[in-house]
Each structure stands twice: as C-alpha cells, then as structure tokens.
N, C-alpha and C positions, 0 to 999 in steps of 0.2 A: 504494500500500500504506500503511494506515497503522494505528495500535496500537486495539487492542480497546477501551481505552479514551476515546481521540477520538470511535470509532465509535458508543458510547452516548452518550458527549456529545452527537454532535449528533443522537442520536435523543432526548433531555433536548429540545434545545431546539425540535425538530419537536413533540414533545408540549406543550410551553410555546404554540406556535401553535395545537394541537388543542383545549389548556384554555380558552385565548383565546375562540375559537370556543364551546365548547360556553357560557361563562360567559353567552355575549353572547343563543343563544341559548335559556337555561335559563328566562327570564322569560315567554316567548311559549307554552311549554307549558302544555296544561292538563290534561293526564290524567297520573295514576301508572304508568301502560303507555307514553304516550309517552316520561318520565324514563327507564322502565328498557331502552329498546329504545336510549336515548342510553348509558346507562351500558353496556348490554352491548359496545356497540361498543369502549368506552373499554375495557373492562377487556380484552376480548377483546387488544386494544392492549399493555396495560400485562402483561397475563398472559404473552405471548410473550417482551414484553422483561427480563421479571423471571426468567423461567428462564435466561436468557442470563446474568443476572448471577448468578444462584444456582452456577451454573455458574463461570465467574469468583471468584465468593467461594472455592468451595471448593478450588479451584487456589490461591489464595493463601494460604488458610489452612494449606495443605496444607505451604505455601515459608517461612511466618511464622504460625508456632501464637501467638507471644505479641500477634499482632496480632487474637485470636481473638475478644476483647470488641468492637471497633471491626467487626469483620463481622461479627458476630452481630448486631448492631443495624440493621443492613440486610435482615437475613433479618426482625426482626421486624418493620420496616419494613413489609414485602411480605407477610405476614401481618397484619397492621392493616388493609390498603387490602383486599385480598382479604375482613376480614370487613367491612369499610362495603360493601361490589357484595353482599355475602351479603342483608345487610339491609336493602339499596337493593329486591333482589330479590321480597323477600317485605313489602311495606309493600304498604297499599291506598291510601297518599293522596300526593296530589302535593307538596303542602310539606313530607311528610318527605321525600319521594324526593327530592327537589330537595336538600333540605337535606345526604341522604346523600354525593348525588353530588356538592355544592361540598366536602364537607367530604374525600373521598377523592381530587377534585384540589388542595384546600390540601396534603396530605399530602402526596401527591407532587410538590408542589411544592418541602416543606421538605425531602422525602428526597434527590429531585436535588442539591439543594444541597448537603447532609452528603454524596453521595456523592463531589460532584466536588469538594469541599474537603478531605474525609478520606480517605474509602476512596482514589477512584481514583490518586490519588498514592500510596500505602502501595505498591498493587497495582501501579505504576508503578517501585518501587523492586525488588520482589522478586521479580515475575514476569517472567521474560529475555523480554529487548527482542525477541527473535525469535520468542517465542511469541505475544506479544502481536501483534506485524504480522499474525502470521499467522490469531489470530484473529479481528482486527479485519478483513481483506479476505475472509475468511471467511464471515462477519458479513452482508456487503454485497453479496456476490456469491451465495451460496447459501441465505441465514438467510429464510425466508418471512416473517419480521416486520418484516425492513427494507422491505418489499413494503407492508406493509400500513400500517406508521409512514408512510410518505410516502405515504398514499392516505389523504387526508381528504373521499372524496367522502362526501356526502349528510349531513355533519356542519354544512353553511354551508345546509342547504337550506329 
C-alpha cells in the first residue's frame, strides 16, 4: 500500500522514460501524421493521469482552500499541455508537429517537477495519510492508466 502521491511519482518518472523515448525517436519521422499518431499516444497517457490528479487537486483544495493558488497552477498546467496535443493535432507539417510535441513534453516535464516539489507535499500534509494509501493502491490496482503508463509498446519501434 502506498500514498496516492508516490503513486504518481512514479508514474512522473515512467513518463520521464516515455519522453526519453519519444525524444530519441522524434528525428526519424517524416510525416505530420506520423508526429500526431506519436503525440496521440502520449496525451492519451498524460490525459488519464491528469484526471487523477484533477481529482487529487480538488480533494485538497477542498482540506486547504488557502493553498488554492499553488493548485490552481497545476490545473493550468494541464490545460496548456492539452492545448499544445490540440494544435499538434490540427498542423499539416512535420517540424511544427515535432516542435508541438517536444514543447508539450518540456512542459510536462517542468510541471512534474512543481508538482513533486510543491503540490505533492502540501497535499501530503492535508490530505489524511489514510486516504491517501488508499488512493494510491487504488490507483494501481484498478486505475486503467496505471495499465497503460507502464505499457510503452510501439513507442521504441
């Protein structure tokens, strides 16, 4: 069992391996269709995990209203990256695509970090330690995104 918080971390750092990957093979594309068929994967990814913490924000915010700026910036976080996939989506040329999709996993790259240096520790303080186990094995054991987080097939191919 372990807290809801941990539990995203390490789906943080399984995506840090998926960025990895995709960066590596972002150069080898040549078409605007192949970027977006990479990004859709990703967001499809990122779109599961982010309702989980939408979720998580508002429990917190609900425990510590004054903490309500500091989670609000993670909500716009995940509305920033949700509108780069937008316009990854509708581009006809591969160096914007390309471009789209490095610039929406820089993003999420600096958001994980604010999250697990600000948020999740706030949320660690206010949110009882038992809810949090319970929604972190929750998480892991039922949540179809933990499924699909640790399934980077066809991402290395």
């Amino acid at each position: 069992m372990i807290p809801i918080t941990t539990a995203l971390t390490a789906e943080h750092k399984t995506f840090l391996g998926i960025f990895d990957q995709m960066e590596r093979k972002l150069p080898g594309l040549r078409t605007a269709t192949e970027v977006k068929e990479l990004g859709q994967k990703l967001e499809d990814m990122l779109h599961r995990h982010a309702e989980t913490e939408d979720d998580l924000l508002l429990m917190a915010q609900i425990a510590a209203p004054k903490f309500k700026n500091r989670f609000a910036k993670c909500y716009q976080d995940h509305n920033e990256v949700s509108a780069q996939f937008v316009q990854l989506h509708t581009t006809q040329h591969s160096t914007k695509a390309k471009r789209l999709l490095k610039e929406a996993i820089r993003h999420s790259r600096i958001h994980f970090e604010y999250e697990e240096h600000i948020v999740f520790p706030l949320i660690e303080k206010v949110v009882d330690p038992q809810t949090q186990t319970k929604l972190g094995s929750m998480r892991f054991l039922s949540h179809p995104s933990s499924q699909s987080v640790t399934s980077t097939r066809g991402l290395a191919d």
